[in-house]
PDB file of N, CA, C and O in Angstrom:
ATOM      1  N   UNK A   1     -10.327  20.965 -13.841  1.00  0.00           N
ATOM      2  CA  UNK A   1      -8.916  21.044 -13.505  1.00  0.00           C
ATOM      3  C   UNK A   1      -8.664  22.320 -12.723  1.00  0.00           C
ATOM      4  O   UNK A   1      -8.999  23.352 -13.305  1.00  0.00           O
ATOM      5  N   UNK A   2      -8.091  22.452 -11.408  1.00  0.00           N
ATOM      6  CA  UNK A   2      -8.015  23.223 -10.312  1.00  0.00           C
ATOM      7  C   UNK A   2      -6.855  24.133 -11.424  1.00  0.00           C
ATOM      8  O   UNK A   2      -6.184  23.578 -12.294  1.00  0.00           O
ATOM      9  N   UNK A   3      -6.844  25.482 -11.155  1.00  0.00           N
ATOM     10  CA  UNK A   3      -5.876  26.431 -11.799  1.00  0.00           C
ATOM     11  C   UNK A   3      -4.168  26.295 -11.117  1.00  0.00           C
ATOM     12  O   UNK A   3      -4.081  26.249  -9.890  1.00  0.00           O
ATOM     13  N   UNK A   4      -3.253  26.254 -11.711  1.00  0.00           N
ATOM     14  CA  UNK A   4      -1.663  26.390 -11.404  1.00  0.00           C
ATOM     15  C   UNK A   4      -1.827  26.744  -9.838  1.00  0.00           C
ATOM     16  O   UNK A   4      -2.995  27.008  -9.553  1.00  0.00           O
ATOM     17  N   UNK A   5      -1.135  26.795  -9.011  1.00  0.00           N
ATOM     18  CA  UNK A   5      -1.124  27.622  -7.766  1.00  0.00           C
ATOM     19  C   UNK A   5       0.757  27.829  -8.149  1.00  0.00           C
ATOM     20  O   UNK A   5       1.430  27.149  -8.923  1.00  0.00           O
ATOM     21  N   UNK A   6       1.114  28.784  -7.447  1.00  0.00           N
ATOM     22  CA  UNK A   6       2.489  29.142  -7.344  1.00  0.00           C
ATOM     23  C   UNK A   6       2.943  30.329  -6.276  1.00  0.00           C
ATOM     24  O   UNK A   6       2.070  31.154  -6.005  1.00  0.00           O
ATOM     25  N   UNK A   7       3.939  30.442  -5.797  1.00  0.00           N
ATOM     26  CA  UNK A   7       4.757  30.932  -4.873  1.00  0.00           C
ATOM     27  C   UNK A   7       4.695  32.832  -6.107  1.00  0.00           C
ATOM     28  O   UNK A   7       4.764  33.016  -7.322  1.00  0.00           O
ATOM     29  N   UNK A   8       4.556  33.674  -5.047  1.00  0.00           N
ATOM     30  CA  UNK A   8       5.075  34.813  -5.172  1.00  0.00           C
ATOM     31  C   UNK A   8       6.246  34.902  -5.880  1.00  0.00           C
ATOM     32  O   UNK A   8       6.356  35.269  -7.050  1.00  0.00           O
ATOM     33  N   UNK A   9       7.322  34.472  -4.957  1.00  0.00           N
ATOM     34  CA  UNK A   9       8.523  34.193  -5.457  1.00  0.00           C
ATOM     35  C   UNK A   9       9.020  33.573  -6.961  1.00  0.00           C
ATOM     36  O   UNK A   9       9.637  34.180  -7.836  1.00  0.00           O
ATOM     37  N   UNK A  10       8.539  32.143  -6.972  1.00  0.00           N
ATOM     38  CA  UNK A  10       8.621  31.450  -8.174  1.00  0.00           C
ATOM     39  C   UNK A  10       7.720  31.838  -9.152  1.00  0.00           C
ATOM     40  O   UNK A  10       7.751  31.157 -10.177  1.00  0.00           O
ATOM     41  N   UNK A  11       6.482  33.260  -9.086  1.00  0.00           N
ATOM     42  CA  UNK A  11       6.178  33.103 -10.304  1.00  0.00           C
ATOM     43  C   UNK A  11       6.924  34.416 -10.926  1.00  0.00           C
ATOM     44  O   UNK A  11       7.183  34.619 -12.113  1.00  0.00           O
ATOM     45  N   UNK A  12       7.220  35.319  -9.712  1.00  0.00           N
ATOM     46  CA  UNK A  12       8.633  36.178  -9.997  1.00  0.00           C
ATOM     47  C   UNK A  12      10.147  36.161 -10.960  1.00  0.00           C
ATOM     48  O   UNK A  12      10.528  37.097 -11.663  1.00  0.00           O
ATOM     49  N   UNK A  13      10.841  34.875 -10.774  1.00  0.00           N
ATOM     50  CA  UNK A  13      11.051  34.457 -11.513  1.00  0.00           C
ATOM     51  C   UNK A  13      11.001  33.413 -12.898  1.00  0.00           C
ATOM     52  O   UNK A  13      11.607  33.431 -13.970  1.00  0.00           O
ATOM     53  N   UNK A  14      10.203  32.715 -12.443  1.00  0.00           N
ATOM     54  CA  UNK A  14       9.716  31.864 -13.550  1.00  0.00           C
ATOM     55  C   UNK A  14       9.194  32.900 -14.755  1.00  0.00           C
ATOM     56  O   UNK A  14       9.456  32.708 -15.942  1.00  0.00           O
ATOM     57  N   UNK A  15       8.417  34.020 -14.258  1.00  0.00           N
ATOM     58  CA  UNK A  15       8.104  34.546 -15.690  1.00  0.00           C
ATOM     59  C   UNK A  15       8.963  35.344 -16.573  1.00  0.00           C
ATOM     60  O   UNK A  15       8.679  36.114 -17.492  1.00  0.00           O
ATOM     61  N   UNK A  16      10.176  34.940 -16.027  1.00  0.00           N
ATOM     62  CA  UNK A  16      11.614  35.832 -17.040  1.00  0.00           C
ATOM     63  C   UNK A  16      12.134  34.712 -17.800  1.00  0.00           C
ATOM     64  O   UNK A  16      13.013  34.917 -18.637  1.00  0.00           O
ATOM     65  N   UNK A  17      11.557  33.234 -17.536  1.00  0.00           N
ATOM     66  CA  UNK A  17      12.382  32.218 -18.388  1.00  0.00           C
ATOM     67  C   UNK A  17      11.994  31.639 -19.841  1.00  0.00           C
ATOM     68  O   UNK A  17      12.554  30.662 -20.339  1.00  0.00           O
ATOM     69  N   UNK A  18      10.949  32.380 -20.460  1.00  0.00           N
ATOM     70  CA  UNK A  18      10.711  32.409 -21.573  1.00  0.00           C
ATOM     71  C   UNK A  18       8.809  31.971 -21.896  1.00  0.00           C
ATOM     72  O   UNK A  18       7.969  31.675 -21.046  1.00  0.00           O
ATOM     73  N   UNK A  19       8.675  32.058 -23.048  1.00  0.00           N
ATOM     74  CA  UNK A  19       7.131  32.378 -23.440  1.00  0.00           C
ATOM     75  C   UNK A  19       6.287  30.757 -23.066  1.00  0.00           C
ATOM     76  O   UNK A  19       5.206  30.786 -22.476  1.00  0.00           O
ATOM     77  N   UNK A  20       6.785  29.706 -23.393  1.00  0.00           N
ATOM     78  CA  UNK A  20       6.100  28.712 -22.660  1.00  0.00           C
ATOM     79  C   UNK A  20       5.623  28.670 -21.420  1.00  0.00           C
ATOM     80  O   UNK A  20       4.536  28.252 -21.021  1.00  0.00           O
ATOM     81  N   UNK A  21       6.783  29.272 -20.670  1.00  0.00           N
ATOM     82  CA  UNK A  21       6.732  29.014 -19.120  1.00  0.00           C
ATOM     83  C   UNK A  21       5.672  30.093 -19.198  1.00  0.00           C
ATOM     84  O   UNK A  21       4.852  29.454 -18.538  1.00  0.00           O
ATOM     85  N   UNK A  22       5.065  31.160 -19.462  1.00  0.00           N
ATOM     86  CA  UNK A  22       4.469  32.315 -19.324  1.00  0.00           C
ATOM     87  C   UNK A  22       3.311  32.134 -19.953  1.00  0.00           C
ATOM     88  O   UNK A  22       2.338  32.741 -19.505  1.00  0.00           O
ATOM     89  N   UNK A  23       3.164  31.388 -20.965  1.00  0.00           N
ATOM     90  CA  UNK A  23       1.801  30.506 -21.152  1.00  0.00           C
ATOM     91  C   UNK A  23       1.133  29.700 -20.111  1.00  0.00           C
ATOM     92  O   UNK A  23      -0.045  29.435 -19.874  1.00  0.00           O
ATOM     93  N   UNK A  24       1.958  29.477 -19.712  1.00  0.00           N
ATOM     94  CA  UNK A  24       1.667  27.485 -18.422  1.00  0.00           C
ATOM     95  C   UNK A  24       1.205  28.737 -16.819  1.00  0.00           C
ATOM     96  O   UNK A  24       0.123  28.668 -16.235  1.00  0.00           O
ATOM     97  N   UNK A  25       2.139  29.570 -16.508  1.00  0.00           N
ATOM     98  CA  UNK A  25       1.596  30.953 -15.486  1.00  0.00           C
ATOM     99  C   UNK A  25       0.360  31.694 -15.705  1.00  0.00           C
ATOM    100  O   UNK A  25      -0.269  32.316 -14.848  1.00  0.00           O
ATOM    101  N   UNK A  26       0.037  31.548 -17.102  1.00  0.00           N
ATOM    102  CA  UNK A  26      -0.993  32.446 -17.447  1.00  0.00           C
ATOM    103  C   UNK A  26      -2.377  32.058 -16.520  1.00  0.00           C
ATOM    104  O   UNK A  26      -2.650  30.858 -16.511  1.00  0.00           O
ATOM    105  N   UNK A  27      -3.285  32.971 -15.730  1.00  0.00           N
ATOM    106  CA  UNK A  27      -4.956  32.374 -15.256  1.00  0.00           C
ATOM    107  C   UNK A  27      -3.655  31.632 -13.496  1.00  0.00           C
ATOM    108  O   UNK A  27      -4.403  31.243 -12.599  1.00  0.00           O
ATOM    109  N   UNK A  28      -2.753  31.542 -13.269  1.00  0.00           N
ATOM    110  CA  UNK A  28      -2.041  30.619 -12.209  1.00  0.00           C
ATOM    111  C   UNK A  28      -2.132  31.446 -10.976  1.00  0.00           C
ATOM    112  O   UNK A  28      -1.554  32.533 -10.983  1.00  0.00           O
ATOM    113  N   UNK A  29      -2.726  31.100 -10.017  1.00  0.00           N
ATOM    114  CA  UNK A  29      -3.228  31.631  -8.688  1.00  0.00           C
ATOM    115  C   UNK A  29      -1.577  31.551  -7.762  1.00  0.00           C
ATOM    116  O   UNK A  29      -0.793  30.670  -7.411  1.00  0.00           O
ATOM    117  N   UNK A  30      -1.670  32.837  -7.679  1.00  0.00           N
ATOM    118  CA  UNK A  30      -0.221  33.744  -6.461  1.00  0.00           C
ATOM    119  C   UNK A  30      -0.383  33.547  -5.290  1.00  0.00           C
ATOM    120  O   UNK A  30      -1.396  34.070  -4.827  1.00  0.00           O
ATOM    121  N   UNK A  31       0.379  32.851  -4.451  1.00  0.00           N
ATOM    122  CA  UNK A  31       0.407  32.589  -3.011  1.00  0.00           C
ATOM    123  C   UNK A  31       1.484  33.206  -2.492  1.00  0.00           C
ATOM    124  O   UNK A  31       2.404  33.533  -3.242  1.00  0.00           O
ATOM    125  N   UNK A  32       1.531  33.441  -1.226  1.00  0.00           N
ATOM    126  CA  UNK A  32       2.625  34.001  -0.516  1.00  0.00           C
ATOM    127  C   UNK A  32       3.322  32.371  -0.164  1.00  0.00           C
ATOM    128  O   UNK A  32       2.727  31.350  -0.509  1.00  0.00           O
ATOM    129  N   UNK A  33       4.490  32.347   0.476  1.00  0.00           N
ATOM    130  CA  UNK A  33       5.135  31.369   0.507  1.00  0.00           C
ATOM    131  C   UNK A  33       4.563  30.284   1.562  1.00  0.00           C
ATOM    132  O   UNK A  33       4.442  29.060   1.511  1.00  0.00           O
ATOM    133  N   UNK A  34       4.294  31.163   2.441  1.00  0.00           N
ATOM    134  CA  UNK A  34       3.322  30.382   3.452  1.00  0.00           C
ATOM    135  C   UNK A  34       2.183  29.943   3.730  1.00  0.00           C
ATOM    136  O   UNK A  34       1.667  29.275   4.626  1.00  0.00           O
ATOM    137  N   UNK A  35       1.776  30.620   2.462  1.00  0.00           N
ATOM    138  CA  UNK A  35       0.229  30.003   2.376  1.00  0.00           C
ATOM    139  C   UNK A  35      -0.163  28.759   1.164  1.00  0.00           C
ATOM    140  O   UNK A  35      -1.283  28.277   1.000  1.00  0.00           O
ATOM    141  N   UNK A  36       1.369  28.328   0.216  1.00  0.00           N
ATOM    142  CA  UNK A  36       1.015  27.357  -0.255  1.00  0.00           C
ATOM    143  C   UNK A  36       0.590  26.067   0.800  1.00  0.00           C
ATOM    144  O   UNK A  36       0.872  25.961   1.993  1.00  0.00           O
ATOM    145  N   UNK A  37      -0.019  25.334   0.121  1.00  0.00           N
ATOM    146  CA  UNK A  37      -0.390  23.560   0.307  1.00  0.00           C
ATOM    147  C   UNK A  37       0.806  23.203   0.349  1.00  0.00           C
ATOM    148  O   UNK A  37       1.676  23.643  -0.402  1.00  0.00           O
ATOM    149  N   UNK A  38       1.044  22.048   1.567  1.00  0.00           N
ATOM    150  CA  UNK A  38       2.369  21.602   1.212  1.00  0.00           C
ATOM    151  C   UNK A  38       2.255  20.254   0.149  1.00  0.00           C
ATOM    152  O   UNK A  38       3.101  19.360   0.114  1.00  0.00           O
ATOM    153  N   UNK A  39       1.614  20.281  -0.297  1.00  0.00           N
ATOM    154  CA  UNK A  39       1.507  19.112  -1.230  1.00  0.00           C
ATOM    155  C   UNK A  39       1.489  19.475  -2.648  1.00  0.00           C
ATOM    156  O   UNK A  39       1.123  18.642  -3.477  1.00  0.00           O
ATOM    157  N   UNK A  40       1.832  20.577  -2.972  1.00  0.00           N
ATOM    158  CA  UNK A  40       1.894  20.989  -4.324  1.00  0.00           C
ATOM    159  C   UNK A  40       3.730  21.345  -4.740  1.00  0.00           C
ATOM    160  O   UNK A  40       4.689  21.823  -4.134  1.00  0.00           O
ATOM    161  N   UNK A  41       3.518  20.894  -5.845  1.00  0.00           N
ATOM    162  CA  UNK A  41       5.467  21.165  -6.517  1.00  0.00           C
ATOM    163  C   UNK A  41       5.559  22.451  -6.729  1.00  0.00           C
ATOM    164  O   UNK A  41       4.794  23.091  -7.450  1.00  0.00           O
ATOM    165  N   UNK A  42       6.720  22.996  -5.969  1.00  0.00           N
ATOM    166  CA  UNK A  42       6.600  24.066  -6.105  1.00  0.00           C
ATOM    167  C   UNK A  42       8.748  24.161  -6.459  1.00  0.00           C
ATOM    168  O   UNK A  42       9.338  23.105  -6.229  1.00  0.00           O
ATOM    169  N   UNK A  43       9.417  25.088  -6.841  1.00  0.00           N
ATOM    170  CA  UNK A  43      10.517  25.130  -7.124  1.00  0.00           C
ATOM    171  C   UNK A  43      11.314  24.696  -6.409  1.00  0.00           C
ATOM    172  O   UNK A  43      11.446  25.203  -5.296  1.00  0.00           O
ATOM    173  N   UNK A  44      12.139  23.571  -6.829  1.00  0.00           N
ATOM    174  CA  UNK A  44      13.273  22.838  -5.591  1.00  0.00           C
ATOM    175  C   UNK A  44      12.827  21.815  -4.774  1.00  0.00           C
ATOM    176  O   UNK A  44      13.522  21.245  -3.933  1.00  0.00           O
ATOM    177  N   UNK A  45      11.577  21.565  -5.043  1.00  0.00           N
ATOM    178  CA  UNK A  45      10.388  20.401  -4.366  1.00  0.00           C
ATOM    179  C   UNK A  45      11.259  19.168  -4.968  1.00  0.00           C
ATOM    180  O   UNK A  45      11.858  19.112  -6.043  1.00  0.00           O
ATOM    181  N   UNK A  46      11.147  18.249  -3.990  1.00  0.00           N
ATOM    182  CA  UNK A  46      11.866  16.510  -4.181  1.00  0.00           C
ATOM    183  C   UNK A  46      10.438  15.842  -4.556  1.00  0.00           C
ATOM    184  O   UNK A  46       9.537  15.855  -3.718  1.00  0.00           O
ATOM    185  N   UNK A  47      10.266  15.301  -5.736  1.00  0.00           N
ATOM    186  CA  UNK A  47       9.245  14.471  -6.235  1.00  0.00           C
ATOM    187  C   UNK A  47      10.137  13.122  -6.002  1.00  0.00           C
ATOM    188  O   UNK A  47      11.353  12.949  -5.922  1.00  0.00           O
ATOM    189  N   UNK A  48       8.816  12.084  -5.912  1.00  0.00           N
ATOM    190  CA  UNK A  48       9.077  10.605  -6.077  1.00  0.00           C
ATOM    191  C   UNK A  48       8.124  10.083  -7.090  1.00  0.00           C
ATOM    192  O   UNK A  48       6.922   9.939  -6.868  1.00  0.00           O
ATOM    193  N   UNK A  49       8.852   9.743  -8.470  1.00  0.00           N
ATOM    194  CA  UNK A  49       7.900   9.561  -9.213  1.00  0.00           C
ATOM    195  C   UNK A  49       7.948   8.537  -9.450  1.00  0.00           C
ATOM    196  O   UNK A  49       9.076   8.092  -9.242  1.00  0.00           O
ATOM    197  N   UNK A  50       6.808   7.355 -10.056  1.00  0.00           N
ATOM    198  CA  UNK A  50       6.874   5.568  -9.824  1.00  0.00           C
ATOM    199  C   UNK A  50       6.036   5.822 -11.232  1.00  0.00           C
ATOM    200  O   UNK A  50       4.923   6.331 -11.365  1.00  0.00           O
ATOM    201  N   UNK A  51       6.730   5.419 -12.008  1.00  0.00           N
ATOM    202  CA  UNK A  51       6.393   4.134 -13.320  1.00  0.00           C
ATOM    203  C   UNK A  51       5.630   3.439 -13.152  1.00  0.00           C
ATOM    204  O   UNK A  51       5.784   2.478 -12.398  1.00  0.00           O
ATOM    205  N   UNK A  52       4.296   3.736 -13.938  1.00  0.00           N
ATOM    206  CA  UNK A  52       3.395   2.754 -13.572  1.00  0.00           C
ATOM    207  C   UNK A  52       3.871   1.383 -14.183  1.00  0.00           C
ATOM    208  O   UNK A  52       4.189   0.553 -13.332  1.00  0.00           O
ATOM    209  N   UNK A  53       3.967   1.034 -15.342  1.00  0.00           N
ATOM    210  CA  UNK A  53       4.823   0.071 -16.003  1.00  0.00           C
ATOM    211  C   UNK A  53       5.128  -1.003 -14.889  1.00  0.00           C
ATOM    212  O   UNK A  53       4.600  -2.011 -14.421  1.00  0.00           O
ATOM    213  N   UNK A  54       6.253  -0.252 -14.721  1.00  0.00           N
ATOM    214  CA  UNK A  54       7.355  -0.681 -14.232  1.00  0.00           C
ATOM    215  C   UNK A  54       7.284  -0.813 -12.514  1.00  0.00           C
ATOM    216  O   UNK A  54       7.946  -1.687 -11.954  1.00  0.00           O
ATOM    217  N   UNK A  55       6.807  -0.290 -12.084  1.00  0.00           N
ATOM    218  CA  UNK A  55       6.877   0.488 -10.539  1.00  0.00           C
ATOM    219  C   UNK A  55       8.080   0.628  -9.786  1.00  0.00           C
ATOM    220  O   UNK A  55       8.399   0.372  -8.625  1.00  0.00           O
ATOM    221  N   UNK A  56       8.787   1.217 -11.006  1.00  0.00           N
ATOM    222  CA  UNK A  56       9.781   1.564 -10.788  1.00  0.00           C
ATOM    223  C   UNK A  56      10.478   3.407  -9.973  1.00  0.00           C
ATOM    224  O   UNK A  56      10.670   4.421 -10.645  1.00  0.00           O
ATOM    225  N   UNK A  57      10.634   3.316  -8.892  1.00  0.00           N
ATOM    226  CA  UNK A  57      10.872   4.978  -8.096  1.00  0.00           C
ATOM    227  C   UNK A  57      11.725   5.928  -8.372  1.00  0.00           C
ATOM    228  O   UNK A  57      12.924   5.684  -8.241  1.00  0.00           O
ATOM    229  N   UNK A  58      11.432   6.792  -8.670  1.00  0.00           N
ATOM    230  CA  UNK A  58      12.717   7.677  -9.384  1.00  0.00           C
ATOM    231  C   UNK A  58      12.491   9.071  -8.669  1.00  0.00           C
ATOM    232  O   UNK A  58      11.394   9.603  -8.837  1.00  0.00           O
ATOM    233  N   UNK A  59      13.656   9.854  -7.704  1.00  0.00           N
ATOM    234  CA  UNK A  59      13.535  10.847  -7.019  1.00  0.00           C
ATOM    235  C   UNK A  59      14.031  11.690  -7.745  1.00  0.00           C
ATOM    236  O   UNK A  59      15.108  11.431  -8.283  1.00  0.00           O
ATOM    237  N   UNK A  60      13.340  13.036  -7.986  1.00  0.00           N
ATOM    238  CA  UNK A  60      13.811  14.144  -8.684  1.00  0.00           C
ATOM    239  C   UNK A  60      13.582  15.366  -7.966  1.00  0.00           C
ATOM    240  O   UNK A  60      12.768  15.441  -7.045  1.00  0.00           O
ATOM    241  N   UNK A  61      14.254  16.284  -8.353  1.00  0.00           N
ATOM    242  CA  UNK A  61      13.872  18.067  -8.011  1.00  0.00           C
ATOM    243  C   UNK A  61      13.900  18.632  -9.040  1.00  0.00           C
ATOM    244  O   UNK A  61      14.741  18.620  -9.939  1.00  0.00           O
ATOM    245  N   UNK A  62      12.663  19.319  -8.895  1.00  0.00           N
ATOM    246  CA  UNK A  62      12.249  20.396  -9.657  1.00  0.00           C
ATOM    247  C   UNK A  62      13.114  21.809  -9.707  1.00  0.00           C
ATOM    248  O   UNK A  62      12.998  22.613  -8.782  1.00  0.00           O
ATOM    249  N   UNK A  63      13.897  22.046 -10.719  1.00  0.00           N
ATOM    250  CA  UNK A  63      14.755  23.141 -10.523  1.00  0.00           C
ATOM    251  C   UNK A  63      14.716  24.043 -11.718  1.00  0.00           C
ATOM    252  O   UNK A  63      14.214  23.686 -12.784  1.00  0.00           O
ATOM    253  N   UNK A  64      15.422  25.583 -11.457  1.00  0.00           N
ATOM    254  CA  UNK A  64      15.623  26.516 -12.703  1.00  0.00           C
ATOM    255  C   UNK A  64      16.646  25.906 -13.660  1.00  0.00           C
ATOM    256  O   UNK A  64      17.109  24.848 -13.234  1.00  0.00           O
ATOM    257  N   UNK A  65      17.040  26.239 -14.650  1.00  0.00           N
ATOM    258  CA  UNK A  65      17.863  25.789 -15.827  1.00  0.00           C
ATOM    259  C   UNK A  65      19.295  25.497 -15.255  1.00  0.00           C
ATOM    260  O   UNK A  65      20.070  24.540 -15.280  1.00  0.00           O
ATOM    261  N   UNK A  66      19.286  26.876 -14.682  1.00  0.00           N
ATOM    262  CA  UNK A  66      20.704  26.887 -14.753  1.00  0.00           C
ATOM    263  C   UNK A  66      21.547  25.307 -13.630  1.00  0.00           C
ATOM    264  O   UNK A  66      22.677  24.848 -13.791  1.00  0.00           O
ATOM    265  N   UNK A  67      20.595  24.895 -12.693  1.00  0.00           N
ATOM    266  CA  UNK A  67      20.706  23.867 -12.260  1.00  0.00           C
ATOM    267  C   UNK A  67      20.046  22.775 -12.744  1.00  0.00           C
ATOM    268  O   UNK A  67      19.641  21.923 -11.953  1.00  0.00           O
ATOM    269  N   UNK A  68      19.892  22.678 -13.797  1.00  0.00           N
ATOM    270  CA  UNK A  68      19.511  21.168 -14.241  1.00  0.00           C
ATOM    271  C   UNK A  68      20.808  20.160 -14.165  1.00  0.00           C
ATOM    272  O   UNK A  68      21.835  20.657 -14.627  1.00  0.00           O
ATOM    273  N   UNK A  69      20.931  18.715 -13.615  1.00  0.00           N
ATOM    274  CA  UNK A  69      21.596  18.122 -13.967  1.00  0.00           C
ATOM    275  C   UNK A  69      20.967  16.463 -13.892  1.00  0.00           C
ATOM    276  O   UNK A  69      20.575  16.049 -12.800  1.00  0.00           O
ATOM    277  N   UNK A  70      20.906  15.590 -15.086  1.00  0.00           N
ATOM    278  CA  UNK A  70      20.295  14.686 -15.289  1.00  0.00           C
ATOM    279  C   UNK A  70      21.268  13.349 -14.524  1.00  0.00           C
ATOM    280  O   UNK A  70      20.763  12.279 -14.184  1.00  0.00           O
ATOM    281  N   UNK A  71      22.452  13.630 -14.390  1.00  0.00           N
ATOM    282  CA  UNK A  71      23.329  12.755 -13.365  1.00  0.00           C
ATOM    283  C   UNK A  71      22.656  12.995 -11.777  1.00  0.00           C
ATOM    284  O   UNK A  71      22.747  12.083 -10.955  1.00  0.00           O
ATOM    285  N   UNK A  72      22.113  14.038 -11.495  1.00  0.00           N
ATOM    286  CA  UNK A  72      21.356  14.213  -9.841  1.00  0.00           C
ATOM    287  C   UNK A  72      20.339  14.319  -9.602  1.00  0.00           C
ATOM    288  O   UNK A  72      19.964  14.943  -8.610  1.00  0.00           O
ATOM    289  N   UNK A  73      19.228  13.510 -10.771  1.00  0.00           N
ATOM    290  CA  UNK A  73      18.352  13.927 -11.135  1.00  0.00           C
ATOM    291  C   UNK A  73      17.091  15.481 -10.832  1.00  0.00           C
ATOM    292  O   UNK A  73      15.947  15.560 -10.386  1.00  0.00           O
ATOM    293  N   UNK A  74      18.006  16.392 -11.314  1.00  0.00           N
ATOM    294  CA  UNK A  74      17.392  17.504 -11.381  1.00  0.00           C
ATOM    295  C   UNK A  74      16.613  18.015 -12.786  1.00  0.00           C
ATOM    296  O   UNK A  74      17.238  18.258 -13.819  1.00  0.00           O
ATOM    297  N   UNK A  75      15.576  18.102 -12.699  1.00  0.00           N
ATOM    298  CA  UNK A  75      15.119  18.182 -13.346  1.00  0.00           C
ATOM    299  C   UNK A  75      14.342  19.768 -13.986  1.00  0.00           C
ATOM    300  O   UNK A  75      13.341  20.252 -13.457  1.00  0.00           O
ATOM    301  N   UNK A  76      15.094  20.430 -15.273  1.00  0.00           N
ATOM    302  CA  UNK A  76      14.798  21.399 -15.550  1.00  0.00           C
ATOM    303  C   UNK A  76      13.328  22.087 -15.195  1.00  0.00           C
ATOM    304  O   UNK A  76      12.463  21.309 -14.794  1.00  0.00           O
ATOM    305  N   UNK A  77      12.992  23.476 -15.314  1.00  0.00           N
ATOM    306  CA  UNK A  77      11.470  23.757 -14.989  1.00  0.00           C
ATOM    307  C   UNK A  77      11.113  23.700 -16.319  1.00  0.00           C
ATOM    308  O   UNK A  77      10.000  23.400 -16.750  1.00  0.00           O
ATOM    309  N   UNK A  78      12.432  24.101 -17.175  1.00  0.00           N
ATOM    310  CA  UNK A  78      11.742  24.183 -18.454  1.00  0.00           C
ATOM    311  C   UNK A  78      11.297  22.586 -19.491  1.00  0.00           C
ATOM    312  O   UNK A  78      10.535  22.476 -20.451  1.00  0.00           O
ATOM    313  N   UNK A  79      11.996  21.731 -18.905  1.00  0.00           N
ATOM    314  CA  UNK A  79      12.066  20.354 -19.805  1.00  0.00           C
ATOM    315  C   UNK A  79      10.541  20.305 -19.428  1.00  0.00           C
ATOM    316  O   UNK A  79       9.902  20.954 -18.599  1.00  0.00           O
ATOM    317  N   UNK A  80      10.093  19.114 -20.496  1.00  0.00           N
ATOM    318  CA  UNK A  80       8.067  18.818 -20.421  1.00  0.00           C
ATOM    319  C   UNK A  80       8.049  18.487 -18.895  1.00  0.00           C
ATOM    320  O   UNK A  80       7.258  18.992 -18.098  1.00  0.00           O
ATOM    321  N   UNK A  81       9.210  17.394 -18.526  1.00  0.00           N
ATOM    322  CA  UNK A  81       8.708  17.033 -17.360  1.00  0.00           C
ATOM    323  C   UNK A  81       8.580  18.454 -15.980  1.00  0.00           C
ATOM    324  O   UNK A  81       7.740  18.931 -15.217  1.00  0.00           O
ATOM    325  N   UNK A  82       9.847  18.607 -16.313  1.00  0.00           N
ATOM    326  CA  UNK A  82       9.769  20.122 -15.208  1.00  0.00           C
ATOM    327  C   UNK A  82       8.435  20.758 -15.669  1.00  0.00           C
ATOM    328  O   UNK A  82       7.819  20.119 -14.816  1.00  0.00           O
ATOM    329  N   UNK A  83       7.608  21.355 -16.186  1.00  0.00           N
ATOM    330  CA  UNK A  83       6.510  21.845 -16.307  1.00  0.00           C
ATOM    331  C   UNK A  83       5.174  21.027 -16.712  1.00  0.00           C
ATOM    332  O   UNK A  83       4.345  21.530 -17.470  1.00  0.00           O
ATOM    333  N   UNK A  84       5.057  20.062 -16.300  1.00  0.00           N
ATOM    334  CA  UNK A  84       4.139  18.887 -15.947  1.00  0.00           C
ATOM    335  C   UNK A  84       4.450  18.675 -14.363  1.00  0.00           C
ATOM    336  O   UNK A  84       3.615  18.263 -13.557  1.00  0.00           O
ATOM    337  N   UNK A  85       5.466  18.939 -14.130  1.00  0.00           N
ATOM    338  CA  UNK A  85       5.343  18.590 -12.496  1.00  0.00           C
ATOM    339  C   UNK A  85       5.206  19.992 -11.605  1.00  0.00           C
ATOM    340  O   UNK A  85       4.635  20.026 -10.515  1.00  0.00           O
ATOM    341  N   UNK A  86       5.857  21.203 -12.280  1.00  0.00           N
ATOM    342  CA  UNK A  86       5.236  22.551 -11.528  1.00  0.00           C
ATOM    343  C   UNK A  86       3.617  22.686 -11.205  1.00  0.00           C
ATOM    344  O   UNK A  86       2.716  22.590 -12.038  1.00  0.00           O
ATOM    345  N   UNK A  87       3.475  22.935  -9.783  1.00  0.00           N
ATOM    346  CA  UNK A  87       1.996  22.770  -9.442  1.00  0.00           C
ATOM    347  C   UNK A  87       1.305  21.447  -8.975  1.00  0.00           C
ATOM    348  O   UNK A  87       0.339  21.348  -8.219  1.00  0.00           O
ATOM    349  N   UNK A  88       2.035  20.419  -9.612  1.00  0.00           N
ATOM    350  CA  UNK A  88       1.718  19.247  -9.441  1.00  0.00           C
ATOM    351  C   UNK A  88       1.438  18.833  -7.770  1.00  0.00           C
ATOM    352  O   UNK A  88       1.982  19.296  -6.768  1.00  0.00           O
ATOM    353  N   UNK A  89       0.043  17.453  -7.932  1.00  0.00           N
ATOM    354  CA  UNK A  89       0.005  16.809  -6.358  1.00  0.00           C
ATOM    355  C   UNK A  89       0.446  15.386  -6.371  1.00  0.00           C
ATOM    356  O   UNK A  89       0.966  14.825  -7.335  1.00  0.00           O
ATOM    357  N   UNK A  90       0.195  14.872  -5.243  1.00  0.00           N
ATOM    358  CA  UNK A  90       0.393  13.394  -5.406  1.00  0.00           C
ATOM    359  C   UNK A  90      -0.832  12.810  -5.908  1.00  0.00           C
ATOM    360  O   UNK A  90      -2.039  13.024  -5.787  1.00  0.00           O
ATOM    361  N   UNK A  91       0.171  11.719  -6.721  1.00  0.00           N
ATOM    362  CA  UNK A  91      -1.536  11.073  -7.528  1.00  0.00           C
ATOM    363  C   UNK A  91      -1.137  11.548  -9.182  1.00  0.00           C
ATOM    364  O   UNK A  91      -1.407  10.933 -10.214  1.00  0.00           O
ATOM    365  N   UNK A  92      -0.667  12.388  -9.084  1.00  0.00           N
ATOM    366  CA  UNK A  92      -0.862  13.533 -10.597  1.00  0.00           C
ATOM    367  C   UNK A  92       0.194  12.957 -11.624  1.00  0.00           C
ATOM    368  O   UNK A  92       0.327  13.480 -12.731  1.00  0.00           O
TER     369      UNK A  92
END
């Protein structure tokens, strides 16, 4: 399993939002903003996620707390899913 990658920025703040999130950062490789992959979730990233089940499509963003809202599907960094999808590729 390839290590976390993350933004300068986002691991800047992400590591003030509490001890989980700072577990999940821990060993997580620091990029400058421009040198991420564009294929990795990175904060404010629009996922399309499909139900295998179901194959059913569901568009979300990955966001900080204070913008979570489950009516626009925004999706906390801190909820499981928000930190199952930080770092995340397609496929994943």
């Amino acid at each position: 399993m390839q290590p976390l990658i993350v933004t300068e920025a986002d691991f800047a703040n992400l590591s003030l939002l509490g001890a989980p999130l700072r577990r999940r950062l821990q060993g997580a490789r620091i990029v400058a903003s421009d040198a991420m992959p564009p294929d990795v979730v990175t904060m404010n990233s629009q996922v399309v996620l499909v139900y295998e089940t179901t194959c059913v499509r569901r568009r979300v963003t990955l966001v900080y707390p204070a913008d979570a809202s489950a009516a626009l599907d925004r999706i906390s960094v801190l909820e499981p899913l928000g930190m199952a999808l930080l770092g995340a590729r397609p496929g994943q």
